[in-house]
N, C-alpha and C positions, 0 to 999 in steps of 0.2 A: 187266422193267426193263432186263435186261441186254440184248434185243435192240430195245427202243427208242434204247437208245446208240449199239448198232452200227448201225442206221438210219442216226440222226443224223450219227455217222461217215463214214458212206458219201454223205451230205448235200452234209456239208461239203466232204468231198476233193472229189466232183461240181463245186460249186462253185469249188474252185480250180483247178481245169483249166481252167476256165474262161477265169478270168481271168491265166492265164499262155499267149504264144502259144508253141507248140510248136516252131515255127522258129526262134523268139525263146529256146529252152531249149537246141535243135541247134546253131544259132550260141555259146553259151556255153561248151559243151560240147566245140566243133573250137576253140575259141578256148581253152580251158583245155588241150588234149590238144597243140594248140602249143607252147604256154610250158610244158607241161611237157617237150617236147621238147628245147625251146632249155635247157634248167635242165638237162638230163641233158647233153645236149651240155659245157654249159659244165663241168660239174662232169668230166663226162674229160678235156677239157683242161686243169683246174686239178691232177688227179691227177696228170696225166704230168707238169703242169709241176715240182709238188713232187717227184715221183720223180727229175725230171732234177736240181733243184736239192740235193737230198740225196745224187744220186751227187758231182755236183761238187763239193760241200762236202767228201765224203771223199776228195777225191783232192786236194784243194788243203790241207786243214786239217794233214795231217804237213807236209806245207812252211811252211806260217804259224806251226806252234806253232819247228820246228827254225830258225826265220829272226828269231824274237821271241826265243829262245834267245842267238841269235846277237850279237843287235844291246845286248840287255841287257850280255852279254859284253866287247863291244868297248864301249862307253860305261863301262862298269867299268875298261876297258882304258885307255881316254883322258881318263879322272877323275886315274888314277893316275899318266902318263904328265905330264898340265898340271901336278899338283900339284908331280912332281918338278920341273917346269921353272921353277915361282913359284920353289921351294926353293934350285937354283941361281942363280936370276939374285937373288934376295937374297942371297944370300953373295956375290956376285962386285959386286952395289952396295954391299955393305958392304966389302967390299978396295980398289975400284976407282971411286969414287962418280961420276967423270964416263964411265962403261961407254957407259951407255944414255943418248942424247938427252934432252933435257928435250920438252916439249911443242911447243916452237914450232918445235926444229929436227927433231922427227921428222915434222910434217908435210910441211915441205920435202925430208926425203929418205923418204918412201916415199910414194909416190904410187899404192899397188893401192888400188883399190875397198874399202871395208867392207862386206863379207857383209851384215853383219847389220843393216846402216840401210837403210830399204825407198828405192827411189828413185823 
């Protein structure tokens, strides 16, 4: 029994040799050992890229966190500086009520740009 299987085995594989062409298995074969080429290729240059991009990271990120420090700082800095200045100019509208221009004549006398209205 058991070597009419392995016959049969040897039958069959017989027959699929056959019907595959062997040029036609060579050609698959330089065609797979290509792209696997091109996949190695690409994968060292994606290492190096990441390697370069993680140096750069560490040499820029102490300046980004010490400059995010910074900027927090001084907006803390100019939160406290506006608010004093709300603080006096109502007191000085309260002593002195025609101090600051009304609407109409301060557009006639200052004429800079507004920052913050997009043009």
């Amino acid at each position: 029994m058991e070597e009419s299987m392995r016959e049969a085995s040897k039958e069959v594989s017989r027959e699929f040799k056959t019907l595959v062409n062997s040029n036609d298995l060579d050609s698959l074969k330089q065609l797979q050992y290509l792209i696997l080429g091109r996949l190695q290729d690409s994968n060292a240059v994606l290492t190096h890229f990441n390697e370069y991009s993680e140096n750069c990271f560490a040499e820029v990120s102490g300046n980004f966190s010490r400059n995010t420090r910074l900027l927090r700082s001084m907006k803390s800095d100019l939160e406290y500086i506006f608010q004093k200045l709300r603080s006096v100019k109502a007191k000085i509208l309260a002593t002195y009520p025609d101090a600051f221009p009304d609407e109409s004549t301060r557009e006639a006398l200052d004429q800079r740009p507004d920052l913050e209205m997009p043009q």
